[in-house]
Residue frames as a rotation matrix with the C-alpha (Angstrom) as fourth column:
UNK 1
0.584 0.812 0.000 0.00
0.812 -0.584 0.000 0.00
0.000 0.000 -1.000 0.00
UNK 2
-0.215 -0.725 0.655 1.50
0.704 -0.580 -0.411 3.13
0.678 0.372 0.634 -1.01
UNK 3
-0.659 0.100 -0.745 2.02
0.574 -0.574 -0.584 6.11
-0.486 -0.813 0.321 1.90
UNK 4
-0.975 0.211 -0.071 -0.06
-0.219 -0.965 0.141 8.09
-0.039 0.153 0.987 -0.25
UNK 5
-0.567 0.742 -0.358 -3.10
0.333 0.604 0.724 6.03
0.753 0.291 -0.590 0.09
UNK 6
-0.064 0.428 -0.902 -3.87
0.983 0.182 0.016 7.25
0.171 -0.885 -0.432 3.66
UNK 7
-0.562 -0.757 -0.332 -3.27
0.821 -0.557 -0.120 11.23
-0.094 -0.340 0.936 2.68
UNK 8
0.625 0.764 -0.160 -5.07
0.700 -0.640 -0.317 14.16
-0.344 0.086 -0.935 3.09
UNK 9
-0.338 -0.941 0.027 -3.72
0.902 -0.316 0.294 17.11
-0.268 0.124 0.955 1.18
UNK 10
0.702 0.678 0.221 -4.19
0.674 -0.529 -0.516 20.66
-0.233 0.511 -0.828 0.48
UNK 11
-0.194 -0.848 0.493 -2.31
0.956 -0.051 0.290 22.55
-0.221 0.528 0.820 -2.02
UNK 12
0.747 0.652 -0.131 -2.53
0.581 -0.736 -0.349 26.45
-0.324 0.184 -0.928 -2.76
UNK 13
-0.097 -0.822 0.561 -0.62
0.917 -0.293 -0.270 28.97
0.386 0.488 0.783 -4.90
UNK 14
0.645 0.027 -0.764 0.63
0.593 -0.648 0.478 31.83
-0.482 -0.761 -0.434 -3.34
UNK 15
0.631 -0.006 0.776 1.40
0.674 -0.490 -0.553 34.83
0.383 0.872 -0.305 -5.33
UNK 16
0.718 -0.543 0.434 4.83
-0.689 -0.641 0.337 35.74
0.095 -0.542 -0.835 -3.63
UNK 17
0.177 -0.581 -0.794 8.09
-0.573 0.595 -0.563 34.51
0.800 0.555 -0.228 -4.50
UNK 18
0.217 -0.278 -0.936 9.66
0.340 0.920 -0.195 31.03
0.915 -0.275 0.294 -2.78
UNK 19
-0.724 -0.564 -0.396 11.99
0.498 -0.031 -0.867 32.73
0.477 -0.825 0.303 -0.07
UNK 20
-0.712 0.488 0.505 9.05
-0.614 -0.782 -0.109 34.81
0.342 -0.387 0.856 1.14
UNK 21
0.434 0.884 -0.173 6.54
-0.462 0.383 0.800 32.04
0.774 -0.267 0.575 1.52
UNK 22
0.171 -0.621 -0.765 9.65
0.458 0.737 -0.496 29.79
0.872 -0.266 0.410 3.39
UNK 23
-0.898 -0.376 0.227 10.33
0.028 -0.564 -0.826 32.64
0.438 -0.735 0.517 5.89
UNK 24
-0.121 0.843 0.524 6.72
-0.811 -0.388 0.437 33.00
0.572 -0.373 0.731 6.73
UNK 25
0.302 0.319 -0.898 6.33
-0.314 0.923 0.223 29.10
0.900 0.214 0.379 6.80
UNK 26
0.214 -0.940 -0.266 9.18
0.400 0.332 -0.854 28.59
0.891 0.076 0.447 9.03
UNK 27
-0.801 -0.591 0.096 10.06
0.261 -0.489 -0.832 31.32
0.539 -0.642 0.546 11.03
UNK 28
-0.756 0.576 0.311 6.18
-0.458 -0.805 0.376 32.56
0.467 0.142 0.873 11.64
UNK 29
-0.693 0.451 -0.563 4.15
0.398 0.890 0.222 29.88
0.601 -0.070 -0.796 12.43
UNK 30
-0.680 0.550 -0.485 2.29
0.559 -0.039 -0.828 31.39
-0.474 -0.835 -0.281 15.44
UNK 31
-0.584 0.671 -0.457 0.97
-0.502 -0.741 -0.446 33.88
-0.638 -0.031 0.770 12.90
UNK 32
-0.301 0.810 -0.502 -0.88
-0.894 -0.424 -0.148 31.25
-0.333 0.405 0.852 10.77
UNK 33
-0.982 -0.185 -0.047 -0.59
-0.167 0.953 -0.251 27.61
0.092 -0.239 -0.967 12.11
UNK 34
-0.400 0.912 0.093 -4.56
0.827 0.402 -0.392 27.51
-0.395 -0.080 -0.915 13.37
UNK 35
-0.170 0.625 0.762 -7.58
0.685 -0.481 0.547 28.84
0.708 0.615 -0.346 11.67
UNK 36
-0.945 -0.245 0.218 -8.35
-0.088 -0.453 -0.887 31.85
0.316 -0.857 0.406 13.64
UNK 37
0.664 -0.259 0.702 -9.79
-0.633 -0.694 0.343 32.69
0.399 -0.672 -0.624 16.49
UNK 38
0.881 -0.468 -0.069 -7.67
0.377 0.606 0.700 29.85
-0.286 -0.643 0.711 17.41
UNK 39
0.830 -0.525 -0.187 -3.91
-0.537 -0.663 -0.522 30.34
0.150 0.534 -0.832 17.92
UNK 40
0.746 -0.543 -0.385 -0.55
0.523 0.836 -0.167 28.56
0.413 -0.077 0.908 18.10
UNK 41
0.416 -0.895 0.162 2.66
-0.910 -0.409 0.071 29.25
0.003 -0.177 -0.984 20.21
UNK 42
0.471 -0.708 -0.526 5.90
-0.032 0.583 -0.812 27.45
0.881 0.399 0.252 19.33
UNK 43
0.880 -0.265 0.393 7.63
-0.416 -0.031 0.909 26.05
-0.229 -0.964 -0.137 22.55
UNK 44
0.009 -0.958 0.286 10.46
-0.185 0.280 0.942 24.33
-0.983 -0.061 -0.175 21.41
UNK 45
0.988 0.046 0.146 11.44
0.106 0.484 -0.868 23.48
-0.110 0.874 0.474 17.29
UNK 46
0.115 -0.948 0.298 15.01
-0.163 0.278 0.947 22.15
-0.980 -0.157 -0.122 16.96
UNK 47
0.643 0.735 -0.213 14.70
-0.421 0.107 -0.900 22.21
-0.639 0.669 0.379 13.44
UNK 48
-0.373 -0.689 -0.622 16.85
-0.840 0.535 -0.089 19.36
0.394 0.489 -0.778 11.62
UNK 49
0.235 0.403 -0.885 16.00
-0.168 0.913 0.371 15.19
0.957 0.061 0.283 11.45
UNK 50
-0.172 -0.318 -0.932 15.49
0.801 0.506 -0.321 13.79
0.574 -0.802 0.168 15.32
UNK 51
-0.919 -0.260 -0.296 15.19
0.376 -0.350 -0.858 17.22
0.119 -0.900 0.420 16.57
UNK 52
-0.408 0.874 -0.264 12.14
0.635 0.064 -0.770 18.22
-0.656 -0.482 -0.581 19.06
UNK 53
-0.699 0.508 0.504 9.19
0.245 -0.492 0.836 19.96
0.672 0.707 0.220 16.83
UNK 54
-0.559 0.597 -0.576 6.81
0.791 0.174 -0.587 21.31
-0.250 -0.783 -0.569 20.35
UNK 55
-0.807 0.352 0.474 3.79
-0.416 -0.909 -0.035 24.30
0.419 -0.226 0.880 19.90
UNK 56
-0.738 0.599 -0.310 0.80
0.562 0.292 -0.774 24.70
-0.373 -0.746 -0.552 21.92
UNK 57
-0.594 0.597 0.539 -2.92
0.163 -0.568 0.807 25.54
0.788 0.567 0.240 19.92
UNK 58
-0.721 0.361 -0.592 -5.33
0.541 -0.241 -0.806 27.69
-0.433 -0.901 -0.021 21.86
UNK 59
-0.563 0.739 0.369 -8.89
0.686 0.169 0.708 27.69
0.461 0.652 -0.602 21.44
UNK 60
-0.643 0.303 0.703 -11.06
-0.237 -0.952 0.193 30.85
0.728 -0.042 0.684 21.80
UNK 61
0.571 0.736 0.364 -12.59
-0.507 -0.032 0.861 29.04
0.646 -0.676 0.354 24.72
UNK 62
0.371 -0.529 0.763 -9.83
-0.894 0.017 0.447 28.03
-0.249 -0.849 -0.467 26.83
UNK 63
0.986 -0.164 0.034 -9.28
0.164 0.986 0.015 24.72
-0.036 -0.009 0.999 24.89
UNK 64
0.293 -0.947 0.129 -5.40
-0.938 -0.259 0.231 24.28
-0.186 -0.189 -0.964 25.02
UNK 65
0.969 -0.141 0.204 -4.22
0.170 0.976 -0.133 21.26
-0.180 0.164 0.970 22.81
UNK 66
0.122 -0.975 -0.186 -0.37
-0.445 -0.221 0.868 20.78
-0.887 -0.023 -0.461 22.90
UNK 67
0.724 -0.290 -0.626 1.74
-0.586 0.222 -0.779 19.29
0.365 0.931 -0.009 19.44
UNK 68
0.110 -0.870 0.481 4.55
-0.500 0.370 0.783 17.10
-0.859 -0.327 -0.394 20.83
UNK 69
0.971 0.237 0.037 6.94
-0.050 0.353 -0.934 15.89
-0.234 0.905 0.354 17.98
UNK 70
-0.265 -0.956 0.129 10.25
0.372 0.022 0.928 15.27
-0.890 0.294 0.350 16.40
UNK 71
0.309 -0.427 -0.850 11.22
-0.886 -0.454 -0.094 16.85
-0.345 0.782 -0.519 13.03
UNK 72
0.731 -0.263 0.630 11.64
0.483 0.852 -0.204 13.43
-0.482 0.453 0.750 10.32
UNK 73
0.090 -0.531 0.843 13.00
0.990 -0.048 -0.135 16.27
0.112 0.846 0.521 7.75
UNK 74
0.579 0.384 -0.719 13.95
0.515 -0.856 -0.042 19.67
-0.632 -0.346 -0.694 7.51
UNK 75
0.053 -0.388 0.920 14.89
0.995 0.103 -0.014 20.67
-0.089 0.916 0.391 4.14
UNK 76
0.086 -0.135 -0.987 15.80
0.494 -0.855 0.160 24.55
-0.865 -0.501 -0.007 4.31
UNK 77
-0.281 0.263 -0.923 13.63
-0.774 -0.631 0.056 26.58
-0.568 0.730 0.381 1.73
UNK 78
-0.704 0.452 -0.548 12.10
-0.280 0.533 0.798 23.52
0.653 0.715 -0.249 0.10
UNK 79
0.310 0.711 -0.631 10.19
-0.183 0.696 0.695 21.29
0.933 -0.100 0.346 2.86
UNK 80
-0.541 -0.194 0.819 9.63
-0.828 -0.047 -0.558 20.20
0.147 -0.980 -0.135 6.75
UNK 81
0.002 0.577 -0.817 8.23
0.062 0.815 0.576 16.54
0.998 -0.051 -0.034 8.20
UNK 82
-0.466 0.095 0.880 6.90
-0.803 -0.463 -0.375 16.37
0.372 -0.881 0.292 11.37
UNK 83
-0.215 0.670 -0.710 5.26
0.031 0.732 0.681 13.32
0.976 0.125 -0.178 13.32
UNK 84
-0.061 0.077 0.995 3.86
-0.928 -0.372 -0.028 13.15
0.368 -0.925 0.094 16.32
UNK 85
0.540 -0.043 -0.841 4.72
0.026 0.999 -0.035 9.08
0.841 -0.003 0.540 16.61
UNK 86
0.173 -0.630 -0.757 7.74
0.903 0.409 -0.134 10.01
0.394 -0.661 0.639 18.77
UNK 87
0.834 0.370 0.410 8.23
0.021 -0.762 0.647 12.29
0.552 -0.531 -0.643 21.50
UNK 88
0.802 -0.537 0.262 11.01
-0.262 0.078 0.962 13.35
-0.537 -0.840 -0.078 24.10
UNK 89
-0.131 -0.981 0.142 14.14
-0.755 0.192 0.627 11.59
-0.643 -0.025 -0.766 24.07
UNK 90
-0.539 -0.003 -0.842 12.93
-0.749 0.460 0.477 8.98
0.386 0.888 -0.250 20.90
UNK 91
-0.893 0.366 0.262 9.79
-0.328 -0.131 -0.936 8.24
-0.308 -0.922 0.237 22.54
UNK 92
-0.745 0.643 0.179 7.18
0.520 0.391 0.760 6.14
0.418 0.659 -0.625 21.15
UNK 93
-0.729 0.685 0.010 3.56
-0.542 -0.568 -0.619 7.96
-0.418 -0.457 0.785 20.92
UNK 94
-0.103 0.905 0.412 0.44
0.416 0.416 -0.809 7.17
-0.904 0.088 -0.419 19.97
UNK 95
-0.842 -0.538 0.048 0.82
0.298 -0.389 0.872 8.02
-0.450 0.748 0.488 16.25
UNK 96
0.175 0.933 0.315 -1.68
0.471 0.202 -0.859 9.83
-0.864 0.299 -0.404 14.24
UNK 97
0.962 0.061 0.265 0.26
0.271 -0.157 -0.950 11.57
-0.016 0.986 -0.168 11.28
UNK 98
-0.359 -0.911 -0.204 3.24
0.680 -0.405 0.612 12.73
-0.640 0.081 0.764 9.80
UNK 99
0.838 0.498 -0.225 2.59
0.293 -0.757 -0.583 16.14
-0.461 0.423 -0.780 8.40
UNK 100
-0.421 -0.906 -0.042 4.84
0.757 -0.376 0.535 17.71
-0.501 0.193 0.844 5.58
UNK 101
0.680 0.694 -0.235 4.99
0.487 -0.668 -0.563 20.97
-0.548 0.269 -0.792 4.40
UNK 102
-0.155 -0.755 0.637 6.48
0.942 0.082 0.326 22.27
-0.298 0.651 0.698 1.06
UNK 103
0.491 0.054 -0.870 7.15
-0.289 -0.931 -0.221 25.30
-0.822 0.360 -0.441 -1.27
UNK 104
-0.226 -0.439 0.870 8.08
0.878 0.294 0.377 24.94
-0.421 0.849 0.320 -4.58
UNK 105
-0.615 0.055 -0.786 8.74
-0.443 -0.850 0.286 28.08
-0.652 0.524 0.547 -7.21
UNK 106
-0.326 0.635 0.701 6.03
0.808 0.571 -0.141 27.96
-0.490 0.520 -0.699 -9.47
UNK 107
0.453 0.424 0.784 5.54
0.885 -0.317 -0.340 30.90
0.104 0.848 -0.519 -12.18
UNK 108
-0.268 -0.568 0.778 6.22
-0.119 -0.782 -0.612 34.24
0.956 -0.257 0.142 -10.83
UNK 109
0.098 0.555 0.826 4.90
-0.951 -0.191 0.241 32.61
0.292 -0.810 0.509 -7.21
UNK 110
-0.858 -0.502 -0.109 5.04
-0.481 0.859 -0.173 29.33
0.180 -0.095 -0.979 -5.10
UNK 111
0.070 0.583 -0.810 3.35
-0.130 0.810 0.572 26.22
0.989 0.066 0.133 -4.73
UNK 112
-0.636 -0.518 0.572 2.65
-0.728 0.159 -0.667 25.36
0.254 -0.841 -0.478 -1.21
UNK 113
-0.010 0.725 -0.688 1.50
-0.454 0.610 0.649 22.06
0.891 0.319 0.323 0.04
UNK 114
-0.630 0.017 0.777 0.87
-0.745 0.270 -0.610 20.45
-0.220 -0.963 -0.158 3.40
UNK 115
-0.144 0.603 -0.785 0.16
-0.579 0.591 0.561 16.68
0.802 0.536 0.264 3.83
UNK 116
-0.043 0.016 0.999 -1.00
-0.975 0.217 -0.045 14.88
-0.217 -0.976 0.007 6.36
UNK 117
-0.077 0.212 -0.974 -0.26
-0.269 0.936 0.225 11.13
0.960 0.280 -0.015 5.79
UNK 118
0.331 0.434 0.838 -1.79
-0.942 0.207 0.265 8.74
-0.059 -0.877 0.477 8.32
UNK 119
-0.819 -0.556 0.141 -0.70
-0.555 0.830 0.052 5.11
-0.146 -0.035 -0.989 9.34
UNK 120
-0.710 0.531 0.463 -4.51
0.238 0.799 -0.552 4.19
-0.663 -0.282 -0.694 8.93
UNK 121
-0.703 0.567 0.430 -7.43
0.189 -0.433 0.881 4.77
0.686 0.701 0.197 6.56
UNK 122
0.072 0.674 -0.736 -9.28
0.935 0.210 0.284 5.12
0.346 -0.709 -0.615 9.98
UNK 123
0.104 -0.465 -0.879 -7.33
0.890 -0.352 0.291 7.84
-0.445 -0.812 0.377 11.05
UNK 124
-0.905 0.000 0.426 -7.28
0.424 -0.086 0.901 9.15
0.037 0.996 0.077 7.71
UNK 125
-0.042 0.990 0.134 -11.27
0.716 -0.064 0.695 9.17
0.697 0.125 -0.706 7.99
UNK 126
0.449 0.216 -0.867 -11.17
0.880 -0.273 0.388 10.52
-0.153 -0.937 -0.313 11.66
UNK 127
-0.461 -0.451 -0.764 -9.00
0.381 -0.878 0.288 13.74
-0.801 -0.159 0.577 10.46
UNK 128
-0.927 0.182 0.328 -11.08
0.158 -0.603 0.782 14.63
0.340 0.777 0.530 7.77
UNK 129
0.049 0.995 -0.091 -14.15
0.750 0.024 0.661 14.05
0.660 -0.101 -0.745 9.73
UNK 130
0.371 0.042 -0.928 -12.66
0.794 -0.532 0.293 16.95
-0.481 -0.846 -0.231 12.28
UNK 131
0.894 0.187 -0.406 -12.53
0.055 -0.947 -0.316 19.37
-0.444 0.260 -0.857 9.63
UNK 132
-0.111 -0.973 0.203 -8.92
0.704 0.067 0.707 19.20
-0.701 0.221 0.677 7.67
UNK 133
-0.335 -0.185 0.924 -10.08
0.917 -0.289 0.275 20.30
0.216 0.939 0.267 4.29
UNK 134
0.809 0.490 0.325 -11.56
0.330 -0.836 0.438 23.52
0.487 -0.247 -0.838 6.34
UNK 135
0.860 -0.324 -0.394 -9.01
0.218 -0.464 0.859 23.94
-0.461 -0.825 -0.328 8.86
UNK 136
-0.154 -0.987 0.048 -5.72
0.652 -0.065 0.755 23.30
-0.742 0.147 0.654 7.20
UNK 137
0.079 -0.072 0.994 -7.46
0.987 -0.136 -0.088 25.45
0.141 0.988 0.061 4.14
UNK 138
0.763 0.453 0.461 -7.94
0.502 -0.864 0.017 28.00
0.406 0.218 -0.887 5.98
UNK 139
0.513 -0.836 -0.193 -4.41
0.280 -0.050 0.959 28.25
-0.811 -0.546 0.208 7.65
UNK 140
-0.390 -0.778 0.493 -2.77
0.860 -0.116 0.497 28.14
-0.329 0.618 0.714 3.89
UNK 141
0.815 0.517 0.262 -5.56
0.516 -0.853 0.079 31.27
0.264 0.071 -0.962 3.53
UNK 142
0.965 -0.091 -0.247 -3.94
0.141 -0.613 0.778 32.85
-0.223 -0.785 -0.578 5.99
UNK 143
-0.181 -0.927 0.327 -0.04
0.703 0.110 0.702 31.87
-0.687 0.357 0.632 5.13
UNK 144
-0.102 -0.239 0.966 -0.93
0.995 -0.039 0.095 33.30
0.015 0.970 0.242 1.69
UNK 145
0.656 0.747 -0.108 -2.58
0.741 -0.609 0.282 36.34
0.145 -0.265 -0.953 3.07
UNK 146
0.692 -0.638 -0.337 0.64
-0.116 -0.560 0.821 37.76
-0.712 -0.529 -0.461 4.91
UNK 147
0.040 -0.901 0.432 2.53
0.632 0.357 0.687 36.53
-0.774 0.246 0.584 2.11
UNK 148
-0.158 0.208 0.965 1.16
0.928 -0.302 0.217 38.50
0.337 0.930 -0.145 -0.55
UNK 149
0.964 0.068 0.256 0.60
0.022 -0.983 0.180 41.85
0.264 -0.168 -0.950 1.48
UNK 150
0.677 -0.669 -0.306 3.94
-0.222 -0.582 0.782 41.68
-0.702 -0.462 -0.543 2.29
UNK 151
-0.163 -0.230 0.959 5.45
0.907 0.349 0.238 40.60
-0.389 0.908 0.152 -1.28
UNK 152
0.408 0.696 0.591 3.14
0.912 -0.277 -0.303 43.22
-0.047 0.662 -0.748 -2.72
């Protein structure tokens, strides 16, 4: 069975060049990781294979749902993997995806994608049934948003 069999993806061009979407991607995160009113702070991101990947999302009603993770990949200006399988010191977790996010130059603007591959088609089911193709669209909204007013 092929890893892409279990993936949820959403792709979106963003009219602002490669290094501009990568800095946002990257360095920014708190300003457009969750859909608002929710929000994200970054507690720890060691960014390179093995090292810790930690933010905390906060929901406009006190919900407060941590991320605990390792970095798989961390390709600098192209792409990032994330999983939340292992934790800590190389810590098995309860696994429910590995998420990557990319950029890719694409006309006079980039390509940005963000998958979420799952180890089940259950799990698979269970993150689209809590909203992915809404939430994660409206997050690359947002990415694109700040990218392009500040491109522009």
């Amino acid at each position: 069975m092929s890893a892409t069999s279990h993936e949820l993806t959403i792709t979106r061009f963003i009219a602002a060049p490669p290094a501009k979407v990568w800095e946002v991607m990257a360095e920014r995160q708190c300003e457009w990781w969750c859909p608002t009113p929710w929000r994200a702070e970054v507690d720890r991101q060691d960014r390179r294979a093995g090292g810790a990947c930690r933010m905390t999302m906060y929901g406009p009603d006190g919900e407060v749902i941590p991320q605990d993770g390792i970095y798989l990949a961390y390709e600098e200006g192209r792409r990032f993997v994330t999983t939340d399988a292992i934790v800590g010191d190389f810590e098995p977790a309860g696994p429910f995806m590995i998420g990557i996010w990319e950029v890719a130059p694409e006309g006079d603007g980039t390509r940005y994608t963000a998958r979420a591959r799952h180890w089940t088609e259950e799990a698979k089911t269970q993150h689209a049934e809590m909203g992915f193709e809404e939430g994660w669209s409206a997050c690359a909204a947002q990415l694109a948003q700040i990218c392009e007013r500040e491109a522009g």
